[in-house]
Steps between C-alpha positions, in 0.01 A plus 500: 500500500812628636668126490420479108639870472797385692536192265436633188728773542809280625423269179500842248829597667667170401308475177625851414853422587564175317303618216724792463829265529356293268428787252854624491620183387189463181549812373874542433484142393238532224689837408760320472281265250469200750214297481347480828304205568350529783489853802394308821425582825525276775626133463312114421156492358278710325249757641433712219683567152441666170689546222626840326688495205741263543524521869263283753398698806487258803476499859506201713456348822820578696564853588924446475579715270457489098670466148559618152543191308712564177536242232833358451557513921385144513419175261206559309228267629313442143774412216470315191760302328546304186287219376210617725155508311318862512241768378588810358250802498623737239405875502618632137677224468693551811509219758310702845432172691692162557230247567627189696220291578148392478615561120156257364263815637731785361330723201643662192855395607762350365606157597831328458851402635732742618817463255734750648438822679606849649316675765849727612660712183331368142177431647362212253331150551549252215203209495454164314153597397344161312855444351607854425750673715337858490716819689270800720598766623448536903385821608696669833213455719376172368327275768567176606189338606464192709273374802259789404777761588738754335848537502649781251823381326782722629771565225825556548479903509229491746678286768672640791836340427505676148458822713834722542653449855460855558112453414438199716691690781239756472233288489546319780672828737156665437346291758676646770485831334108515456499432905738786538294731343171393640687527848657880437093572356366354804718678759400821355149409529512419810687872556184681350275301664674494873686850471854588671530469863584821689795489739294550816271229586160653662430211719451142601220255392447165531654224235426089495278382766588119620173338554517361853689786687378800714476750228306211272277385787396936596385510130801778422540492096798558254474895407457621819614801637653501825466802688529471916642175705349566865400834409861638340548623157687234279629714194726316308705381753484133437824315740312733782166314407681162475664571840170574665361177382821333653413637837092408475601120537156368589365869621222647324566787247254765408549586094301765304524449192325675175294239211377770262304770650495284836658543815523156675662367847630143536652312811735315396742283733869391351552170497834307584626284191680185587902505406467905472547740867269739308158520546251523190189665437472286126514793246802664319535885483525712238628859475314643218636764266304702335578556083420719222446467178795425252614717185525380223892452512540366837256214368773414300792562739341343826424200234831436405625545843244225620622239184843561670469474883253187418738321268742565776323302731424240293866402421534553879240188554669311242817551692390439847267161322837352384693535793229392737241226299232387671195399312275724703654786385367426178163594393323341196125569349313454767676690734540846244126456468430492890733815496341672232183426630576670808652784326180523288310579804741822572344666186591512100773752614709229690388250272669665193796551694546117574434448139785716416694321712447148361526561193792650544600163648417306219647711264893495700456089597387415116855636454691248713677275325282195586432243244141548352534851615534786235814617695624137389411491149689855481810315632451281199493757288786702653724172401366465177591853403859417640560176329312599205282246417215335781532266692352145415087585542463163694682585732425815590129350519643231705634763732163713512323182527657433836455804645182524403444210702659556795345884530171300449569258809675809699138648439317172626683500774489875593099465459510212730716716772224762444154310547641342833594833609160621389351184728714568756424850565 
């Protein structure tokens, strides 16, 4: 029970975080009057979908990432054209679907050849209907319907290109902005829920335990409290306790430590570690502070602080990745899941925290200005406000196309690094 409450809290986390990047970017785009196609979470096929309004709801197989698709961002994959035969379905005589084929079992349509049309500004269809060139008007949302699926025409007004630069720059920047407010909401969660640490710690307790070492092999557990080493006090003073260890190289240590409302003993012997003088007993220590609740304003103020120091150190990993690359610095799905996983285990507390953290990640690296990212598409838009007039659609979605690809083979790769580390130990 605790694995599936491990897994299906690490999955919710990244759920919850894509979902909400996702969000930012449908709802300033259909403010903006953008048809959205398609909100997706997760890349390649199909798990589950529905369909709202105009929008179909989907999440798929591979856990990447997601999308917003908005009409007029790529070729539309269902199109008519002239001298094509079709059925009309008329609603007050107003064309609502575009039949284009298995026209012999179509009811109460209307058959014929298309003549001329205008699915972006006039929105009209003209047919040769037994000799007769008759004109319809095309409703906004009429359907195109072929292979037994939907597409809804997107005129002109509803495209993204039609879209003002400053309201495509909106839509796309509230991505990143969606993650920086879930981050901010979930650091000052995790401030309620963990409180404020005091300035004096009130002792030392045991942190990871590495299966296979002295402290492991006693049965000592994370959350201990260590009290006396060889019958001393310990306090707080942990370089004292670390020095003691140092000078227990394979000589038994007496520890009492508190579980609860036990009192426990535990010989433990330090181990020498090969390529280290330092002898080990296989745990790391922790001095524990002890909090208090937080007011309503320091929430807020600790909160902010945290989005700081944290985006801080995130530029400072970017830094130190670029000067130093090594592919095993880099860490793809598998290996934020085996972290999260393990951060899962340390409570909701910690586990909130960490999902402040990434998505404060995604949010600042969806701003880079890496083709396919949103930081890239910005860049597009930056020049387009400059020049004043975009630049050629194919090849920005040339450009995108590309990076899209090589993030995607980046991410194989990464995954690769990951599972042999996982196999590896």
């Amino acid at each position: 029970m605790e694995l599936l409450r491990i897994i299906f809290l690490t999955v919710l986390m990244f759920f919850v975080i894509v979902t909400v990047h996702e969000w930012g970017h449908y709802y300033f785009a259909k403010r903006a009057g953008i048809l959205v196609r398609e909100f997706a979470i997760g890349f390649g096929p199909k798990l589950f979908s529905y369909k709202r309004n105009e929008t179909q709801f989907t999440l798929r197989l591979l856990p990447f990432g997601g999308y917003a698709r908005m009409a007029g961002e790529d070729p539309e994959l269902v199109a008519i054209q002239n001298g094509q035969t079709v059925s009309l379905r008329l609603e007050e005589g107003v064309v609502r679907k575009f039949y284009l084929d298995r026209l012999d079992s179509r009811k109460n349509v209307i058959r014929g050849e298309i003549q001329e049309f205008d699915l972006l500004d006039d929105l009209h269809v003209t047919l040769d209907v037994d000799g007769e060139n008759v004109t319809y008007p095309v409703h906004p949302q009429a359907m195109l319907v072929a292979k037994g699926k939907e597409t809804q025409i997107a005129p002109r007004d509803r495209q993204y290109g039609s879209k003002t630069v400053g309201q495509r720059v909106l839509s796309i920047f509230a991505g990143p902005l969606m993650n920086f407010i879930l981050a901010f909401v979930l650091f000052a969660l995790h401030i309620q829920m963990a409180g404020i640490a005091l300035d004096k710690p009130s002792h030392l307790q045991v942190g990871d335990v590495m299966k296979g070492m002295p402290a492991a092999e006693v049965g000592l557990q994370q959350g201990d409290i260590i009290e006396t080493i060889n019958g001393e006090p310990v306090g707080t003073d942990a370089e004292g306790m670390i020095a003691k260890i140092n000078a227990s190289k394979d000589k038994a240590m007496v520890w009492t430590v508190k579980r609860g409302e036990q009192t426990l003993t535990f010989s433990i012997t330090p181990r020498a570690v090969e390529d280290q003088g330092s002898a080990k007993v296989g745990s790391t220590i922790v001095t524990y502070y002890p909090t208090r609740s937080a007011s309503f304003g320091e929430t807020f103020s600790v909160a902010g602080k945290s989005m700081v120091s944290t985006t801080k150190l995130i530029f400072e990993g970017f830094s130190q990745l670029i000067n130093k690359f090594s592919m095993d610095d880099l860490g793809g799905p598998v290996r934020t899941f085996e972290v999260t996983g393990q951060i899962a285990k340390q409570g909701i507390a910690q586990l909130t925290y960490w999902a402040a953290i990434l998505s404060l990640y995604l949010g600042i690296f969806n701003l880079f200005p890496i083709p396919a990212l949103d930081g890239s598409r910005l860049v597009f838009l930056a020049v387009e406000a400059v020049r004043g007039k975009p630049i050629d659609p194919n090849r920005e979605g040339m450009v995108h196309f590309i990076g899209f690809a090589m993030l995607f083979l980046l991410m194989i790769a990464v995954t690769y690094n990951d599972i042999l580390r996982l196999f590896q130990g």
